[in-house]
C-alpha positions, 0 to 999 in steps of 0.5 A: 455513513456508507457501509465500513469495515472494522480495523481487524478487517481492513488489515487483514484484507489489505494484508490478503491484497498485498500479498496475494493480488499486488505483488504477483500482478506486478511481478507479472507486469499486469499493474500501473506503476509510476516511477518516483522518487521516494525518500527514505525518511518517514512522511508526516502520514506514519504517525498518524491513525491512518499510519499506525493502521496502513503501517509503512512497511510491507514484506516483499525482497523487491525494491517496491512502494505502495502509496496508499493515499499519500502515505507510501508503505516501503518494502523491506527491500526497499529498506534494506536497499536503503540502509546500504546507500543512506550514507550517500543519498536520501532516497531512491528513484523506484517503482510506485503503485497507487493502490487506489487505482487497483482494478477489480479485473486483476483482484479477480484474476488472483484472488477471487475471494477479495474482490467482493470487499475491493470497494468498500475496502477502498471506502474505508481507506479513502474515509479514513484518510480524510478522518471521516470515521472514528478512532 
């Protein structure tokens, strides 16, 4: 199997990309972002392993979601934009990223450190979605 990270790695890495390359180059207009519906109930991914690993939410006040191969990892502003407004509608019209399209380019602009680690990063998620490695 190609080469893999540890779990403690991978979310200690995804933690470091989150908040330290996606968050600022979005707010800098530097990322592809797909406006989508997204409800506000969970999806069938958030129980599983790959859920429990990636969990579904990320902190950051914007009204924002990270679709990590299908399972969309909601900010708390989307969460509390959707406690405010879950009485009358069911999910929000918002801004998506697709972490998979994540170019080593914007990882090197803010976080140079990261960008070695970026594809076997995405490897591992990808394998771990697919359930190619072990619990």
């Amino acid at each position: 199997m190609a080469e893999q990270m540890e779990r403690k790695a991978i979310t200690e890495y995804m933690c470091k990309v989150e908040t330290n390359v996606i968050l600022p180059a979005y707010e800098n207009d530097e990322l592809t972002v797909q406006r989508r519906w997204v409800p506000f109930g969970t999806g069938w991914l958030d129980g599983t392993p790959f859920g429990r690993l990636v969990t579904t939410r990320f902190k950051y006040d914007g009204v924002l979601v990270l679709d990590y191969h299908g399972l969309l990892k909601k900010s708390t502003g989307f969460m509390k934009k959707a406690a405010d407004v879950s009485a009358f509608i069911q999910g929000l019209d918002t801004d998506v990223i697709t972490t998979a399209n994540l170019q080593p380019a914007i990882v090197r602009k803010y976080a140079p450190e990261l960008e070695p680690e970026l594809y076997t990063f995405k490897k591992t998620i990808v394998n771990l979605r697919l359930g190619e490695t072990e619990e």
